[in-house]
Structures are given as C-alpha cells and as structure tokens.
N, CA, C and O atoms as CSV, one atom per row, in Angstrom:
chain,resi,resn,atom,element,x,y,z
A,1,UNK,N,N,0.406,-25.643,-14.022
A,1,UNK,CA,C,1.550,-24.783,-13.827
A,1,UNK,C,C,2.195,-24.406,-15.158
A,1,UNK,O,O,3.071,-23.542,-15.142
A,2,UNK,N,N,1.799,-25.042,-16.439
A,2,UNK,CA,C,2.827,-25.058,-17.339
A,2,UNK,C,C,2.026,-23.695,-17.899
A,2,UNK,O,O,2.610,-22.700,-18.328
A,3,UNK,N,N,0.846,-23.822,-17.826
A,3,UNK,CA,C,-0.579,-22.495,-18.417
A,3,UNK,C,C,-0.024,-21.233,-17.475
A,3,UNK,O,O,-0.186,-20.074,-17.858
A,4,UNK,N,N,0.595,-21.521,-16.308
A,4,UNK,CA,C,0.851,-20.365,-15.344
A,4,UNK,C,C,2.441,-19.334,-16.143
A,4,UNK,O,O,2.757,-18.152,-16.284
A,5,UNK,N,N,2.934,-20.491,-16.417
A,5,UNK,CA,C,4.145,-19.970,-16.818
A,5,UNK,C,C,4.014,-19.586,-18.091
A,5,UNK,O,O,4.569,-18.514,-18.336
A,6,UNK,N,N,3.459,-20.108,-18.994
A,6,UNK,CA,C,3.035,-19.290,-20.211
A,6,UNK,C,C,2.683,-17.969,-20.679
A,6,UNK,O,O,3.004,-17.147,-21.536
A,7,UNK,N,N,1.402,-18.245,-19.161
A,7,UNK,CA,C,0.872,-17.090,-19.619
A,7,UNK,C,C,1.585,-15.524,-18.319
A,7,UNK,O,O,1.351,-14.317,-18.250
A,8,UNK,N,N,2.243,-16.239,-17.740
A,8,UNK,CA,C,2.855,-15.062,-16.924
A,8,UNK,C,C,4.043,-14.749,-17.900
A,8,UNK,O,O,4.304,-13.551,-17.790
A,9,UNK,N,N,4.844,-15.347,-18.791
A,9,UNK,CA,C,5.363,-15.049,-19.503
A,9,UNK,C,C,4.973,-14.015,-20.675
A,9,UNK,O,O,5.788,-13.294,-21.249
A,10,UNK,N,N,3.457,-14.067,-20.959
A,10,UNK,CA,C,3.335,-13.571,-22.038
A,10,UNK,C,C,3.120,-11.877,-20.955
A,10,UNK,O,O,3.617,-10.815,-21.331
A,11,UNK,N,N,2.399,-12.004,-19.805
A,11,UNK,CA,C,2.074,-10.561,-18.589
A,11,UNK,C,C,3.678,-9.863,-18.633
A,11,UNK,O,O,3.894,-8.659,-18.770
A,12,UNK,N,N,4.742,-10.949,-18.481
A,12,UNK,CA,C,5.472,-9.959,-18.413
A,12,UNK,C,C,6.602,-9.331,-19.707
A,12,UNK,O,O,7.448,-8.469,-19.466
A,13,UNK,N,N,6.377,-10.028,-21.211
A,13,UNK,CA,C,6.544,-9.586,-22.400
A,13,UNK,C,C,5.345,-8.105,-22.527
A,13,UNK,O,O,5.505,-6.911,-22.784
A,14,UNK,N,N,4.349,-8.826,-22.248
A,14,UNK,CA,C,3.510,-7.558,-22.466
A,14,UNK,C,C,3.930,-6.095,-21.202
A,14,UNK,O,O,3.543,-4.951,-21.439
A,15,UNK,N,N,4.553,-6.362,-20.232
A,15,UNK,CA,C,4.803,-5.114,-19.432
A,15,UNK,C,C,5.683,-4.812,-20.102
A,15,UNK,O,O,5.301,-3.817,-20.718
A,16,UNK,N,N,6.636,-5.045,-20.374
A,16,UNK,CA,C,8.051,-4.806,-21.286
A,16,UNK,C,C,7.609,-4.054,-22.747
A,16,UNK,O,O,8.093,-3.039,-23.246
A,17,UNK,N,N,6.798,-4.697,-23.118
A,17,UNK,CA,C,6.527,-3.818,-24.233
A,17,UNK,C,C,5.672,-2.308,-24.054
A,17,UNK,O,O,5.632,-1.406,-24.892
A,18,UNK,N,N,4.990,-2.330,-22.664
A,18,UNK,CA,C,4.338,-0.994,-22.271
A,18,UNK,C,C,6.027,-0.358,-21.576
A,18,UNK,O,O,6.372,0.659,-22.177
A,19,UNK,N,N,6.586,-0.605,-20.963
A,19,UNK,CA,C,7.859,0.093,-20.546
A,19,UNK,C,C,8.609,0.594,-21.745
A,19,UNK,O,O,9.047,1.738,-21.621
A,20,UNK,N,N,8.910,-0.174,-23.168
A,20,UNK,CA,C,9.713,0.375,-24.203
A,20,UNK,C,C,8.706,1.326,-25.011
A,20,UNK,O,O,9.187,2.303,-25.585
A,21,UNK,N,N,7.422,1.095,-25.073
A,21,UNK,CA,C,6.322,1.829,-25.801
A,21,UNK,C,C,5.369,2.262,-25.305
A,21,UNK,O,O,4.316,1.738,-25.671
A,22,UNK,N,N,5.287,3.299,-24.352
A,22,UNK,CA,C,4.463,3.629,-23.325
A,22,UNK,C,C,3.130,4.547,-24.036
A,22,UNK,O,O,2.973,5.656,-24.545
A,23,UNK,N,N,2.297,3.322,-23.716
A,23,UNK,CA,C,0.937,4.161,-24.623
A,23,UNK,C,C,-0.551,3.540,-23.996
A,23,UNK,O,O,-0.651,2.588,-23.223
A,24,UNK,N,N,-1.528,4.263,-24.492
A,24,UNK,CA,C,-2.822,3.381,-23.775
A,24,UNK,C,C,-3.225,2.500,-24.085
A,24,UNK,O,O,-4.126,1.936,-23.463
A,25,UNK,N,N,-2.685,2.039,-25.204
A,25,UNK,CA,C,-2.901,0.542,-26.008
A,25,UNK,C,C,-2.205,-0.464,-25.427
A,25,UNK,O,O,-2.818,-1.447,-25.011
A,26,UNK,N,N,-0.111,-0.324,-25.249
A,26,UNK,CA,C,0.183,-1.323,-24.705
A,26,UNK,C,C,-0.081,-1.391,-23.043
A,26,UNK,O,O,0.272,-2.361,-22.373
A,27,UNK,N,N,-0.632,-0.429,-22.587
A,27,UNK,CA,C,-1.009,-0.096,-21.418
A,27,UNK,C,C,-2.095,-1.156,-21.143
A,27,UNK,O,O,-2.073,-1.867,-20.139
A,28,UNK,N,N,-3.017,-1.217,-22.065
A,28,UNK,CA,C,-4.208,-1.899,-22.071
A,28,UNK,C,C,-3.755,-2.950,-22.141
A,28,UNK,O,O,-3.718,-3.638,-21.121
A,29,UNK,N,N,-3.307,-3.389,-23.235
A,29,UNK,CA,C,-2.258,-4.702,-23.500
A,29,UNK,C,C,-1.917,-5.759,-22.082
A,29,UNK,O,O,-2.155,-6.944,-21.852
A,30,UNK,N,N,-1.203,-4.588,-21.260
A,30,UNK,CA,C,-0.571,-5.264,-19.827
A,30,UNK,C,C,-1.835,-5.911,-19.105
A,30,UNK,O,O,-1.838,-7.007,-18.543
A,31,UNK,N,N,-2.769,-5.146,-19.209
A,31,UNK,CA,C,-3.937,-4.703,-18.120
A,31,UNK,C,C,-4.568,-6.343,-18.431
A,31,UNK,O,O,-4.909,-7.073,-17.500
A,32,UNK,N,N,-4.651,-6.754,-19.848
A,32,UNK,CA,C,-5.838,-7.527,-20.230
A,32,UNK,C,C,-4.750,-8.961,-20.026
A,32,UNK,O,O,-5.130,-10.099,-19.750
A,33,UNK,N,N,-3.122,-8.446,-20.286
A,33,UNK,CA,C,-2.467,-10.038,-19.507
A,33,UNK,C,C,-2.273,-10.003,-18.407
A,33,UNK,O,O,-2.496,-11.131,-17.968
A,34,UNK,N,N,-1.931,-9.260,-17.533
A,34,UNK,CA,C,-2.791,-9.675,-16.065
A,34,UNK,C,C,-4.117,-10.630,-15.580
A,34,UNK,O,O,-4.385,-11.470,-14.721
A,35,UNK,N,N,-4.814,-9.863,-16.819
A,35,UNK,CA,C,-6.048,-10.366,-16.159
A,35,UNK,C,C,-6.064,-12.461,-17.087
A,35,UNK,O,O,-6.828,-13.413,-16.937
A,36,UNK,N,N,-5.273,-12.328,-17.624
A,36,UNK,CA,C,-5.096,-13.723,-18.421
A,36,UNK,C,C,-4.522,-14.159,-17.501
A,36,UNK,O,O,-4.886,-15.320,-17.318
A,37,UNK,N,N,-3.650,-13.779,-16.660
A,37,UNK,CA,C,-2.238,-14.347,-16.041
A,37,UNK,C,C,-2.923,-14.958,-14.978
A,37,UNK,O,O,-2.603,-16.052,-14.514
A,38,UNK,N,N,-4.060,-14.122,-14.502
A,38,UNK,CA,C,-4.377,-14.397,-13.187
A,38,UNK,C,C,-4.905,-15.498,-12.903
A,38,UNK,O,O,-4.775,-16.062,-11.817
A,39,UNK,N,N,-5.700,-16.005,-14.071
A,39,UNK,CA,C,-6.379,-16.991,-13.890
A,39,UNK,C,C,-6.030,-18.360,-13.686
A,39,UNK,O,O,-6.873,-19.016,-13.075
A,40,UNK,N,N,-4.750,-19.088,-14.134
A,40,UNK,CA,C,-3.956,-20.111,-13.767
A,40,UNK,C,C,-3.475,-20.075,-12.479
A,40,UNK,O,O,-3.339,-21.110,-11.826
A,41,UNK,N,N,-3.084,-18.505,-11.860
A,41,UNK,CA,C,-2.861,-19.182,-10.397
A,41,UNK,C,C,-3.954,-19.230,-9.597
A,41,UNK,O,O,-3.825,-19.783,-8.505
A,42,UNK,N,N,-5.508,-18.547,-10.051
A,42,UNK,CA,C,-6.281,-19.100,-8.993
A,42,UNK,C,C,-6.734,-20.298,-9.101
A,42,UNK,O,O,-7.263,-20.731,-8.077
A,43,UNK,N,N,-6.704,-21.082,-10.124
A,43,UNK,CA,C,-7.140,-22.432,-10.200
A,43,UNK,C,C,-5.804,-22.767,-9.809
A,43,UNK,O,O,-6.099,-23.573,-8.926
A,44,UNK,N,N,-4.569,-22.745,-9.813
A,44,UNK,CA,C,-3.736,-23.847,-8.822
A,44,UNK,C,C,-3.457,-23.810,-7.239
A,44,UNK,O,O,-2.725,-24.532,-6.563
A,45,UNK,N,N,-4.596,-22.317,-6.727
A,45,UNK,CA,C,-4.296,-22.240,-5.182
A,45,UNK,C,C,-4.911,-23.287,-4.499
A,45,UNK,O,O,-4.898,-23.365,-3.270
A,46,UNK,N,N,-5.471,-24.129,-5.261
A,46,UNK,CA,C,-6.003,-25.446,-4.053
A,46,UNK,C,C,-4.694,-25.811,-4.145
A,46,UNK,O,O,-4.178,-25.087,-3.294
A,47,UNK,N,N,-3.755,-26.515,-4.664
A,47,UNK,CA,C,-2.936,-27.189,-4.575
A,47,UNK,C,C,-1.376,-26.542,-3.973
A,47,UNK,O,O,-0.300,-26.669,-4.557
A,48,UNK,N,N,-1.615,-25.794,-2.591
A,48,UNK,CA,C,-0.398,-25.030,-2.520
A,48,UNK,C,C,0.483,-26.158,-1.635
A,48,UNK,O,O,0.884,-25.816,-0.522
A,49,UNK,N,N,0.680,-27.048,-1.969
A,49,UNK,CA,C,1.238,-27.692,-1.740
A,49,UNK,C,C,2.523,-28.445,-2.187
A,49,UNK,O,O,2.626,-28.192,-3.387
A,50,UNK,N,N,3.689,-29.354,-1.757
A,50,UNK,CA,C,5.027,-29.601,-2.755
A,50,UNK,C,C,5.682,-28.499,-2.975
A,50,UNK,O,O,5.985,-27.782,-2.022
A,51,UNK,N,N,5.966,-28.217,-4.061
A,51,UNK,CA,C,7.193,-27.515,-4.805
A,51,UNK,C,C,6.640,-25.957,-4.779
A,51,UNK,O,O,7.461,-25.056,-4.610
A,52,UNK,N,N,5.616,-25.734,-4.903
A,52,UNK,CA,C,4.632,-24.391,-4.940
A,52,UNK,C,C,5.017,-23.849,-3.081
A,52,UNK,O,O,5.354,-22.753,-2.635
A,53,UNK,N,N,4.807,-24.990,-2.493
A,53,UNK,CA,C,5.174,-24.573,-1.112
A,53,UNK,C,C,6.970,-24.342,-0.748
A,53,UNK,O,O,7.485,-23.251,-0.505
A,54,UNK,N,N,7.459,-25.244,-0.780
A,54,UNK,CA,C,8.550,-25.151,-0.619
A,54,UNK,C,C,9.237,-24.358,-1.627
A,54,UNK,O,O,10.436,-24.362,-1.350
A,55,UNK,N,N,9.063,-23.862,-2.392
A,55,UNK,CA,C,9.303,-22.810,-3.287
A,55,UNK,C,C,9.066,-21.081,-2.777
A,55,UNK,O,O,9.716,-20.064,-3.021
A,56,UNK,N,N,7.734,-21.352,-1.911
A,56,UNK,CA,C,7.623,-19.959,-1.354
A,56,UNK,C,C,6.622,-18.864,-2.491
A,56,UNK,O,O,6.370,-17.665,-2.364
A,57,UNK,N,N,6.113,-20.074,-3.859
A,57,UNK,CA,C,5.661,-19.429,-4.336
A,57,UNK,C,C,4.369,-18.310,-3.875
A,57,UNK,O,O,4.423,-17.091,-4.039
A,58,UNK,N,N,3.479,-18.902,-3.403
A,58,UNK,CA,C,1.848,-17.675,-3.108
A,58,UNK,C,C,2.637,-16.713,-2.315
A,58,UNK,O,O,2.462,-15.661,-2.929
A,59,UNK,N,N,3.537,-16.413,-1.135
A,59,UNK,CA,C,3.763,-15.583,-0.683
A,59,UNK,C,C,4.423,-14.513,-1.510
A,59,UNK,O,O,4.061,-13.338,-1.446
A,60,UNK,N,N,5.515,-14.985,-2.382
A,60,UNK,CA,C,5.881,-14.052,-3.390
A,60,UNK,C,C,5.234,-13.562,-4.486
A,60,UNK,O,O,5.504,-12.516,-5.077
A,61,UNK,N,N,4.025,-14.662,-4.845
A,61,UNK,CA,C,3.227,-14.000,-6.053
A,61,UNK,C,C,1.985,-13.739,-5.529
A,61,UNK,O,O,1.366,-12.867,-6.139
A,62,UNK,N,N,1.471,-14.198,-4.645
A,62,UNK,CA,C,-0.095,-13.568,-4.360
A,62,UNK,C,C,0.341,-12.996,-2.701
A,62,UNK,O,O,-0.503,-13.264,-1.846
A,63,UNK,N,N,1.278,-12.428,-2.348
A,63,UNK,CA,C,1.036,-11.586,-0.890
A,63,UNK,C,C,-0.007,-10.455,-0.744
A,63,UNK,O,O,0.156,-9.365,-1.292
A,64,UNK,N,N,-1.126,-10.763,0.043
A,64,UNK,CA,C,-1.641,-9.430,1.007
A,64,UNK,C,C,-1.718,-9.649,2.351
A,64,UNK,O,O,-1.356,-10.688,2.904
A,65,UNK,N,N,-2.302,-8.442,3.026
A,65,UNK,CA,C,-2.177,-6.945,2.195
A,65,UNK,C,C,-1.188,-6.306,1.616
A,65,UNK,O,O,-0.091,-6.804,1.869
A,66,UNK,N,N,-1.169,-5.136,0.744
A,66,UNK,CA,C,-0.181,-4.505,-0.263
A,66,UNK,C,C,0.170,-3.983,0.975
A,66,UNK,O,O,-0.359,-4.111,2.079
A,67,UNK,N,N,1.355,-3.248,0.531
A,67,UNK,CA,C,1.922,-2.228,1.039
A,67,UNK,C,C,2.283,-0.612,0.307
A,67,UNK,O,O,3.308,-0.002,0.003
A,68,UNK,N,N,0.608,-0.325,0.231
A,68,UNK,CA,C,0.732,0.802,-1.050
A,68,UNK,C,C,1.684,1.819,-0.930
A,68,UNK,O,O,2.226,2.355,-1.896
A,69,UNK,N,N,1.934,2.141,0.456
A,69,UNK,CA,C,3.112,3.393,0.679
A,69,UNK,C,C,4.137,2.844,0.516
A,69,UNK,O,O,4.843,3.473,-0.273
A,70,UNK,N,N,4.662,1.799,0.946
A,70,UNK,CA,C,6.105,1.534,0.701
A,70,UNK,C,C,6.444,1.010,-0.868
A,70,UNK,O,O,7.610,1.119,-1.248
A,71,UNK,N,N,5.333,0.385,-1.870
A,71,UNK,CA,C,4.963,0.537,-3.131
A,71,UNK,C,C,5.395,1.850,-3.864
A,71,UNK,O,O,6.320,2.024,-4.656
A,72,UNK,N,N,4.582,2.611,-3.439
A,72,UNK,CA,C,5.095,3.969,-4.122
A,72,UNK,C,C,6.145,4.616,-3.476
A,72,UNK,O,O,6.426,5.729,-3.921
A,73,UNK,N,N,6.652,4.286,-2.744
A,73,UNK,CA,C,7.768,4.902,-2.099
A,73,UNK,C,C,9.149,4.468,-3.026
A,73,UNK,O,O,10.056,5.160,-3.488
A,74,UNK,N,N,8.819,2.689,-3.087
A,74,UNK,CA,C,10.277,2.069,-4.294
A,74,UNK,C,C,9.849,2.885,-5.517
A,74,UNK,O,O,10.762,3.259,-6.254
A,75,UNK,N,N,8.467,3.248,-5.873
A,75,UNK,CA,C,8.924,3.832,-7.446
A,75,UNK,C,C,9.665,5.332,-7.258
A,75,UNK,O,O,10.581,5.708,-7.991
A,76,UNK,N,N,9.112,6.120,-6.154
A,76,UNK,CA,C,9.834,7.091,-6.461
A,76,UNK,C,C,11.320,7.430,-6.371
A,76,UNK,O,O,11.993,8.311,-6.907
A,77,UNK,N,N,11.674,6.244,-5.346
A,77,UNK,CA,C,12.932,6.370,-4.809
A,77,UNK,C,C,13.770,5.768,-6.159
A,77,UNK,O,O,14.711,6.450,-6.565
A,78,UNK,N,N,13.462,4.576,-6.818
A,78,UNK,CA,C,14.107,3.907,-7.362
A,78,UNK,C,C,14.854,2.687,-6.922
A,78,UNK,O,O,15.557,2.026,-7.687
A,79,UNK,N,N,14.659,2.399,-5.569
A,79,UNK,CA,C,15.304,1.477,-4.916
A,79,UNK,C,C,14.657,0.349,-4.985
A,79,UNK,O,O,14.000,-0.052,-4.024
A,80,UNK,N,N,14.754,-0.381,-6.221
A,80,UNK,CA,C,14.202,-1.935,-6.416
A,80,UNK,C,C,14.882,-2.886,-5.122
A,80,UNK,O,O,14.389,-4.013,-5.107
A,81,UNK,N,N,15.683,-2.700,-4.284
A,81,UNK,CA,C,16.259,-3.281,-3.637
A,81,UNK,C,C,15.481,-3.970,-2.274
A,81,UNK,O,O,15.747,-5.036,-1.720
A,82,UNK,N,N,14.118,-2.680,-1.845
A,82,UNK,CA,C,13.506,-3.095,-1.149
A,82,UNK,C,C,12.600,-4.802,-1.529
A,82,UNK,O,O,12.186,-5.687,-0.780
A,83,UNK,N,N,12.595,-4.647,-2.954
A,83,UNK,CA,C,11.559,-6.245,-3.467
A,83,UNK,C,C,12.466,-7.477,-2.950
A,83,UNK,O,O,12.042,-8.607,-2.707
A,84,UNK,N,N,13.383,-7.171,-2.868
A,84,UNK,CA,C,14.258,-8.699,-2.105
A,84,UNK,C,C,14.498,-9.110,-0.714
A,84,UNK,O,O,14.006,-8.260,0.029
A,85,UNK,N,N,14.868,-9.745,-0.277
A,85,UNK,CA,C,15.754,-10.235,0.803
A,85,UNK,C,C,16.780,-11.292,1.006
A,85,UNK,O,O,17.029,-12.058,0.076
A,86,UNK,N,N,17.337,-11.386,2.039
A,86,UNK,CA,C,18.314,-12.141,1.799
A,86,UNK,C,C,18.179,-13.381,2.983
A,86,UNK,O,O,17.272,-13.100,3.767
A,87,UNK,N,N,18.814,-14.602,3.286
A,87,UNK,CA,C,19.049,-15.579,4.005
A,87,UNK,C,C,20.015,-14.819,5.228
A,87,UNK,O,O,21.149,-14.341,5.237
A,88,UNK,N,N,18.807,-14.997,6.356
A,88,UNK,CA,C,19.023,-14.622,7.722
A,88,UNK,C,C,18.696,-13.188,8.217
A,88,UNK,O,O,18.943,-12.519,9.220
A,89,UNK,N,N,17.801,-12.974,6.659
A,89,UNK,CA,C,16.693,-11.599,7.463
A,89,UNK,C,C,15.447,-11.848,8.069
A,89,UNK,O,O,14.809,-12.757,7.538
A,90,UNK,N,N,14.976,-11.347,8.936
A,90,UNK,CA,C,13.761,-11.302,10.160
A,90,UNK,C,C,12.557,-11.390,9.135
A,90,UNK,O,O,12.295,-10.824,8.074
A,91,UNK,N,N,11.924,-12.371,9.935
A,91,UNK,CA,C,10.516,-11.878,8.755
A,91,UNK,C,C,9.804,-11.708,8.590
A,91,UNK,O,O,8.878,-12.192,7.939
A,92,UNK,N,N,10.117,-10.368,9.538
A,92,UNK,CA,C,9.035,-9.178,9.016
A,92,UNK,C,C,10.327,-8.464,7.904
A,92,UNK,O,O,9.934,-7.542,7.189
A,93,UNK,N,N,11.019,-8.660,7.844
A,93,UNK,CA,C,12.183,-8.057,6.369
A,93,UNK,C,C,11.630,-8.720,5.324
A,93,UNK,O,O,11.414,-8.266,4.200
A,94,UNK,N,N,11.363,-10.028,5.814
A,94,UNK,CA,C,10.582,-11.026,4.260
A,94,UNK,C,C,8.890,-10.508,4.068
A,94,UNK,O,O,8.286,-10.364,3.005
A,95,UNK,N,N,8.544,-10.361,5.014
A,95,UNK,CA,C,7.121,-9.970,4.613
A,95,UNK,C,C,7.394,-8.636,4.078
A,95,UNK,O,O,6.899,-8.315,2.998
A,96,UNK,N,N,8.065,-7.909,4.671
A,96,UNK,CA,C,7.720,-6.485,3.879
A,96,UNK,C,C,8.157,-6.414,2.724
A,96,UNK,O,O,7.933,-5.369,2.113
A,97,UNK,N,N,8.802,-7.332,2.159
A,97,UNK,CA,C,9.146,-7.835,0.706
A,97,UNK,C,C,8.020,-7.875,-0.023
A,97,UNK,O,O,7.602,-7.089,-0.873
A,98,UNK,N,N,7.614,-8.784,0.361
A,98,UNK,CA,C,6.713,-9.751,-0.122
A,98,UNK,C,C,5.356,-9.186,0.022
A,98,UNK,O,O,4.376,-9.780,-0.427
A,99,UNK,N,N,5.266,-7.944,0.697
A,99,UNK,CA,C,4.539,-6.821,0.920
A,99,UNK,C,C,4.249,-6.011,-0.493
A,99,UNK,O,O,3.183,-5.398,-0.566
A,100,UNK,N,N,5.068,-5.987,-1.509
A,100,UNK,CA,C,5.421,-4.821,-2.032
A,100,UNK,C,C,5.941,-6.120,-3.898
A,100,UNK,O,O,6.564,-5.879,-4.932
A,101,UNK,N,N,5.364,-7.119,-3.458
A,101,UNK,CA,C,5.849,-7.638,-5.098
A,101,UNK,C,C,4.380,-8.517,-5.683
A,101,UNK,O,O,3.370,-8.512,-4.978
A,102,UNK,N,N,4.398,-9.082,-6.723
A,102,UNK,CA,C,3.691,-10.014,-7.240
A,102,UNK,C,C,2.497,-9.793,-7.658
A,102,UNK,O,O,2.324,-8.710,-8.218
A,103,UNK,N,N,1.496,-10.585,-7.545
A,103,UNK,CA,C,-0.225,-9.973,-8.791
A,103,UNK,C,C,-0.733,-9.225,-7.951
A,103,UNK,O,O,-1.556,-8.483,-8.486
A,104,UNK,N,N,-0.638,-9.079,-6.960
A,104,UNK,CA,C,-1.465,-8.177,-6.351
A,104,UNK,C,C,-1.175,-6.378,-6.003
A,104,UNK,O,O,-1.906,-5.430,-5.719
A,105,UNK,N,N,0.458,-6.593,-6.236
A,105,UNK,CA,C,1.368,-4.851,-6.271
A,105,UNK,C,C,0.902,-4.614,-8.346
A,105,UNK,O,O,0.049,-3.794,-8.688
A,106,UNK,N,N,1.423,-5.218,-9.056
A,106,UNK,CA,C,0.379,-4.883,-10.382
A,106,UNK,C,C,-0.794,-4.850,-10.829
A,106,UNK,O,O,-1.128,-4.503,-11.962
A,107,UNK,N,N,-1.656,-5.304,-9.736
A,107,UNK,CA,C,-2.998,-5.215,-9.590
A,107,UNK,C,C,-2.982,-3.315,-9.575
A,107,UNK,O,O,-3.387,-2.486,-10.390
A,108,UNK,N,N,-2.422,-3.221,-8.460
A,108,UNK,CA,C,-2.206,-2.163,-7.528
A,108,UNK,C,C,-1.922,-1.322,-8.905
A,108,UNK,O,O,-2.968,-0.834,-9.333
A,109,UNK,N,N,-0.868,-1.054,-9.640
A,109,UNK,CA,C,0.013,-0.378,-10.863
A,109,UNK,C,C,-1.077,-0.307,-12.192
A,109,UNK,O,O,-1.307,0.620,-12.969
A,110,UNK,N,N,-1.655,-1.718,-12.109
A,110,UNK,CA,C,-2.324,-1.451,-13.239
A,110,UNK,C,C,-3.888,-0.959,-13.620
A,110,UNK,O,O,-4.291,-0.647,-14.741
A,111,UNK,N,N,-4.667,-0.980,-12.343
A,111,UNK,CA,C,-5.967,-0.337,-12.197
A,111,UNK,C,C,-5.916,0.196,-10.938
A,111,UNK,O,O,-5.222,0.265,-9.923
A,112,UNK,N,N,-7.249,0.642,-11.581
A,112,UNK,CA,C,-8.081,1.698,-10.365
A,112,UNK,C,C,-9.470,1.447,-10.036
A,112,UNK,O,O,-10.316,1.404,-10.929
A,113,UNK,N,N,-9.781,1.267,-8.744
A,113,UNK,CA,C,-11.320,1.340,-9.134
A,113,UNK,C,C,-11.777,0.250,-9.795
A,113,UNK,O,O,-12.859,0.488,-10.331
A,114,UNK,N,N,-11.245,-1.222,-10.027
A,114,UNK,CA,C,-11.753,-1.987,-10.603
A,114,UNK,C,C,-11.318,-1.702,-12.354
A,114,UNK,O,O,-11.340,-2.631,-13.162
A,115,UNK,N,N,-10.993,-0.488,-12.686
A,115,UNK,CA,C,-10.725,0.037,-14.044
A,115,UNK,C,C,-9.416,-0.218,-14.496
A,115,UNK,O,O,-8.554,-0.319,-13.622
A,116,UNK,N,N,-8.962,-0.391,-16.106
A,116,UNK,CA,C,-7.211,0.334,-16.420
A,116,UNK,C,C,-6.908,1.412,-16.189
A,116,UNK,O,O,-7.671,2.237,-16.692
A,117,UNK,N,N,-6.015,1.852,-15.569
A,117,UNK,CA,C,-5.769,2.896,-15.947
A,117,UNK,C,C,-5.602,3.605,-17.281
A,117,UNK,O,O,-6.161,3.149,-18.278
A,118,UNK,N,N,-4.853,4.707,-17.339
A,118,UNK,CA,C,-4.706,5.253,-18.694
A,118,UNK,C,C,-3.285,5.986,-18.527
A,118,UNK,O,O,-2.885,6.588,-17.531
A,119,UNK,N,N,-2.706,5.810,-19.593
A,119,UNK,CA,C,-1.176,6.628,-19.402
A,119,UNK,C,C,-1.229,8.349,-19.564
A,119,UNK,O,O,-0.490,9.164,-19.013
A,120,UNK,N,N,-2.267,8.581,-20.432
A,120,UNK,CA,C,-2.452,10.075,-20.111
A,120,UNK,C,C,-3.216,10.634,-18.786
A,120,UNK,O,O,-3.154,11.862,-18.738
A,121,UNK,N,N,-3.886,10.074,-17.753
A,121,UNK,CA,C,-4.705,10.436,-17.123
A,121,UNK,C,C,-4.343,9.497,-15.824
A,121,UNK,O,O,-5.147,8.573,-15.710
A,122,UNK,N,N,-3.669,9.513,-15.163
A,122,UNK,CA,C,-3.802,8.322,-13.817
A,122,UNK,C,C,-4.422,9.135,-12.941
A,122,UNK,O,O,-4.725,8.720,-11.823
C-alpha cells in the first residue's frame, strides 16, 4: 500500500502537470503514470480485505462498468458534484458515483483503443 500511494501520488502530480501544461509530452507523462499507478493496486486486490474494505477503497478506485455518458456528461457540464455522495443516499446514488471516478474513468480519459491519446488529435 505504501508503493500504491507513492506512486498514485506521483499519477496524480503528473495529471496536474498535464492540466497546468497541456501538451503531448505531459499528456504522455500522465498516460505512462497511470500505467505505473496501476500496478500496485492489482497486486493488492487479493487482499481486499480490513481497512481496504472498510474504507470502500476498490469500489471507489477500481469501479466497473464506467459510466461513459454520464463521464462525459460531468466534463461538459462541469458539475464535479456528480463524483460524490453523501450519508443516506440510495445506492444506486453511490454506485453511480462510483460509476464515473477512479483507474478505470482515467483509463477511459487517458486512452483509446488500447493507445494515448494525443492533445492535438483525440
């Protein structure tokens, strides 16, 4: 877990730096810590157990299926509000959260086709 947090730390320095410097390099950048990031949580999904469970972590970081329309629906709208919920919503309110966040919605953002995308060309 400590390799998870590291390196999801470094996935999401590196998105931050494609959001302030939007180019095909730090683009690439994101693409290749994803693919670093990913790898600590599939070696800790045997153990979804303890604190990983009661935490709620895999549902918030590895949920499928996506929810590609309602995905692109928060970017266009701007309403980050749909990625949350609150204590004593239905849950299907939590799944459709949880629909729409974690490695598998930047999976979604950051390739195509198995490919990176490209910032001039999506």
């Amino acid at each position: 877990y400590k390799d998870l947090k590291e390196k999801n730390t470094a996935l999401c320095a590196a998105v931050q730096n494609f959001y302030n410097t939007p180019s095909d390099a730090t683009f690439e950048a994101a693409c290749e810590a994803w693919l670093v990031a990913r790898m600590p949580w599939e070696q800790s999904e045997a153990f979804l157990f303890g604190p990983v469970d009661i935490l709620g972590l895999d549902p918030n970081m590895d949920s499928w299926p996506l929810d590609q329309v309602a995905i692109v629906n928060i970017l266009n709208s701007g309403n980050f509000d749909d990625l949350n919920w609150e204590d004593g919503d239905s849950e299907d309110e939590i799944s459709s959260s949880q629909e729409v966040r974690g490695f598998h919605t930047l999976e979604f953002l950051l390739f195509k086709d198995g490919n990176p995308r490209t910032v001039s060309a999506q």
